[in-house]
N, C-alpha and C positions, 0 to 999 in steps of 0.2 A: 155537605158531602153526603151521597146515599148512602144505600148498603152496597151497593153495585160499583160505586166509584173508587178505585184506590187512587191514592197521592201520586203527585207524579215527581219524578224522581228529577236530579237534577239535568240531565240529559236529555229530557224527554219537554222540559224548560226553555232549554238552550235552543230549539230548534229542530232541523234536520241535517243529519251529521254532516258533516261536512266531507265531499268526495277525497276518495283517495289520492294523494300526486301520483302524479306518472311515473314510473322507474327508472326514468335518466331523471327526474326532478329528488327521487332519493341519494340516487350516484351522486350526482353530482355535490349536495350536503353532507352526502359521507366523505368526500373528496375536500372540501372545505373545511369538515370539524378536524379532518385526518391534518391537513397542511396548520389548521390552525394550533393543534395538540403538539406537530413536530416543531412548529416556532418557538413556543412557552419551555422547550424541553431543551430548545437550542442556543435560547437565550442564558439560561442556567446551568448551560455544560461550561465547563471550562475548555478550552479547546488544545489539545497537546503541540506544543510546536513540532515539528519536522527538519530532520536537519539528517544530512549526514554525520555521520560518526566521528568524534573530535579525533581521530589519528591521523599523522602526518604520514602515508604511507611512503612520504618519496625522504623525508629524512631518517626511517627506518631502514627500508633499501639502500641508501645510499651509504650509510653509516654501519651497515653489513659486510661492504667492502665490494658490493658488487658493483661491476663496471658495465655488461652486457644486457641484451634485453634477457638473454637466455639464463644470465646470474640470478636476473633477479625473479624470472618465474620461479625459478626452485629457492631461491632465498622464501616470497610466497610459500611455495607448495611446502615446504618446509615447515614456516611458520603453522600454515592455518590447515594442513594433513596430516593426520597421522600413519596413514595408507600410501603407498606411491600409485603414482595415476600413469598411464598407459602412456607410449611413445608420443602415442599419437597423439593422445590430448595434450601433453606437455607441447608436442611443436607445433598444435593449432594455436597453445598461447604467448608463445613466443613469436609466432608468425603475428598477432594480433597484435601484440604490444608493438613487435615495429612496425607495424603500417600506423597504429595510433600517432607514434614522436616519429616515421619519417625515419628514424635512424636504427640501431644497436646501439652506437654509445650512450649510455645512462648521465654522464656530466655534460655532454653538448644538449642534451634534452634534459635538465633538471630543474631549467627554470617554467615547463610546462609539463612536470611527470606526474604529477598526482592525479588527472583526469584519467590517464592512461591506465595506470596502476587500480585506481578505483574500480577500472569496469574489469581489468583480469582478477580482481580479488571480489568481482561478485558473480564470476565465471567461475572461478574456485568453487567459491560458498552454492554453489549452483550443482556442484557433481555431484557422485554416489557420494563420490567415497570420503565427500565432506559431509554429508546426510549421517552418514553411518555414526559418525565420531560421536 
């Protein structure tokens, strides 16, 4: 080596650098290391099951004493308000629940009332005035 020569480092060894990828050739790798990060994470989550709520909403109305679809909205709004709710909304869910069974009578529809009941107790859980409590 002279005096003029310095070492050459190991970069300068290797070659000529190698060109840069293109920008959809990074995307695309980041999109790959990303789906592959979220599998390893996914794998090792435990995953919570989903269910609705273990309540029998139609043998707690029914065992209320209500007989009407109208009994048992306020049987509801009772239970899960502590506020009372406006004319109006009480016979939008009265008008709901009979079109849901088809009837008013709560024991000629008891053997399909819990689908119905579910969706006006998450019409409830849905107002102010259950927000508020």
């Amino acid at each position: 080596m002279s005096e003029g020569d310095q070492p050459m480092t190991a970069r300068q060894s290797a070659g000529p650098a190698p060109a840069e990828p293109a920008v959809g050739c990074r995307l695309a790798a980041g999109r790959v290391s990303d789906y592959i990060a979220w599998a390893q994470v996914f794998r090792t989550l435990i995953p919570t099951p989903r269910g609705a709520a273990r309540i029998d909403l139609a043998q707690a109305v029914l065992g209320s004493g209500s007989a009407t679809t109208g009994e048992a909205v306020d049987y509801l709004l009772g239970r899960f308000l502590r506020m009372p709710v406006s004319s109006d909304t009480r016979d939008a869910l009265v008008a709901l629940l009979d079109d849901e069974l088809g009837t008013s009578d709560l024991v000629r529809a008891r053997t399909y009332l819990e689908d119905p009941l579910r969706m006006v107790t998450h019409l409830i859980m849905s107002t102010p005035e259950y927000q508020v409590n």
